[in-house]
C-alpha positions as CSV (number, residue, x, y, z in Angstrom):
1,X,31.2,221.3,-129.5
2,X,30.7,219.1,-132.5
3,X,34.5,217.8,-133.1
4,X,34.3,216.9,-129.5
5,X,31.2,214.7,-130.1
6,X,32.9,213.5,-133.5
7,X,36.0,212.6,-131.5
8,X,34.9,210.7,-128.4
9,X,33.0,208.6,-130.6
10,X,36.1,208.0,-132.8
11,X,37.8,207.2,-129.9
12,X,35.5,204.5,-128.1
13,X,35.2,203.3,-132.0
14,X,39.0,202.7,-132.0
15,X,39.1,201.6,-128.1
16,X,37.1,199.2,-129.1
17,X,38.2,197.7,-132.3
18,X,42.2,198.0,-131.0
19,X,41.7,196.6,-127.9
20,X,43.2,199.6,-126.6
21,X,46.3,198.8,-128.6
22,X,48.7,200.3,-131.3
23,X,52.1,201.8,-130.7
24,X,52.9,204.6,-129.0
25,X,53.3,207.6,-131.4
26,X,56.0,209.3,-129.9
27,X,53.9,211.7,-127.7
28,X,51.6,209.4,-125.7
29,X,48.6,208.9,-128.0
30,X,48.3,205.2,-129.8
31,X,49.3,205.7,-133.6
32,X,45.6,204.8,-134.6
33,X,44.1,207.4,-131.8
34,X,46.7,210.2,-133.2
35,X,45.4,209.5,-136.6
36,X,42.1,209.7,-135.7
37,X,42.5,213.2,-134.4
38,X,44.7,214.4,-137.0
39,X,41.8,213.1,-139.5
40,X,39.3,214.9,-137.3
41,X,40.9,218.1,-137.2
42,X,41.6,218.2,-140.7
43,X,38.1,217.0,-141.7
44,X,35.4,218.6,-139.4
45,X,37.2,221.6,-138.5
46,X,38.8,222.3,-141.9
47,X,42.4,222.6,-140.9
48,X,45.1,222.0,-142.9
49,X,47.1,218.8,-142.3
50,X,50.3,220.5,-140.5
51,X,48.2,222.4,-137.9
52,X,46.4,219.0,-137.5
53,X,49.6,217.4,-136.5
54,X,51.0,220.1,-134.8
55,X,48.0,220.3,-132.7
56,X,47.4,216.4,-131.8
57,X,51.7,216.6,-131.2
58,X,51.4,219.4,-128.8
59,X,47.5,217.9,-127.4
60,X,49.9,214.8,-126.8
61,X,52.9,216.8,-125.2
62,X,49.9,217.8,-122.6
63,X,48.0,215.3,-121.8
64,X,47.6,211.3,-121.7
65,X,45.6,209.6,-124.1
66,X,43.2,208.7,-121.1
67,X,42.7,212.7,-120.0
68,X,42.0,213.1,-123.9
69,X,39.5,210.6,-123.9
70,X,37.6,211.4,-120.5
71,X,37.6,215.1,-121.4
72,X,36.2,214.3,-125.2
73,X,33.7,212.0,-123.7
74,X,32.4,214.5,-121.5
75,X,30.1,217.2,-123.3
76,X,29.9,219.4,-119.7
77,X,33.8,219.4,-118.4
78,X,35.2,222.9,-119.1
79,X,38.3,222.9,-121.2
80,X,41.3,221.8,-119.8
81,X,43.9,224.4,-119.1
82,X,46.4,223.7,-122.0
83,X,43.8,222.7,-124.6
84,X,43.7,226.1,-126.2
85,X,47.5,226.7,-125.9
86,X,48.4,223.9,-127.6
87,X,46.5,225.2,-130.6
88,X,48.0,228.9,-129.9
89,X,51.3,227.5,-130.4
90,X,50.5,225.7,-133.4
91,X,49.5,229.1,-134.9
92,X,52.5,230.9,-133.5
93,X,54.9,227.9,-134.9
94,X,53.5,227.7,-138.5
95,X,53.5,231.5,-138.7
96,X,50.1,233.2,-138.8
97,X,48.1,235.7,-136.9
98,X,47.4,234.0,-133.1
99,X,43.8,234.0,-132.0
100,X,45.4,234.7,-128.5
101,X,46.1,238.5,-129.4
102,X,42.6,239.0,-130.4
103,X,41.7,237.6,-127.0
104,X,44.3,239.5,-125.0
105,X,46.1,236.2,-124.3
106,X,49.7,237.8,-124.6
């Protein structure tokens, strides 16, 4: 998965230049990691910026930055469970078609 790739490398990138610091932004992630994603989302996979921040809000609401980082740095761990909901949700909450009807997730 490419924005997985593109992503762990952000992150070490950021892990390393911060220090591991930044403030909190509100849902667990540093402000600079939760930028990163947003600008990763919206960039490689083309999203517009309010599913990007929905997404990285609800990813946050889920999961530590640490589980974030460990799964994005590891190109063989299945998907977390709550990784694809959180983008489900996003679709539900900003009004257009779920994927998870067309997968029978309902």
């Amino acid at each position: 998965m490419r924005i997985r790739r593109l992503v762990a490398a952000a992150a070490a990138v950021l892990l390393l230049v911060s220090g591991c610091g930044g403030g909190s932004g509100g849902n667990g992630f540093s402000d600079d990691f939760r930028r990163q994603l947003i600008q990763l989302c919206r960039g490689d996979a083309d999203q517009s910026e309010a599913y990007c921040v929905c997404w990285v809000d609800e990813l946050g609401a889920r999961f530590t930055q640490d589980e974030m980082i460990r799964y994005l740095s590891d190109e063989t761990a299945e998907t977390p469970e709550g990784f694809l909901e959180a983008g489900f949700a996003c679709v539900d909450e900003l009004g257009g078609s779920s994927p998870s009807t067309a997968h029978g997730r309902r």
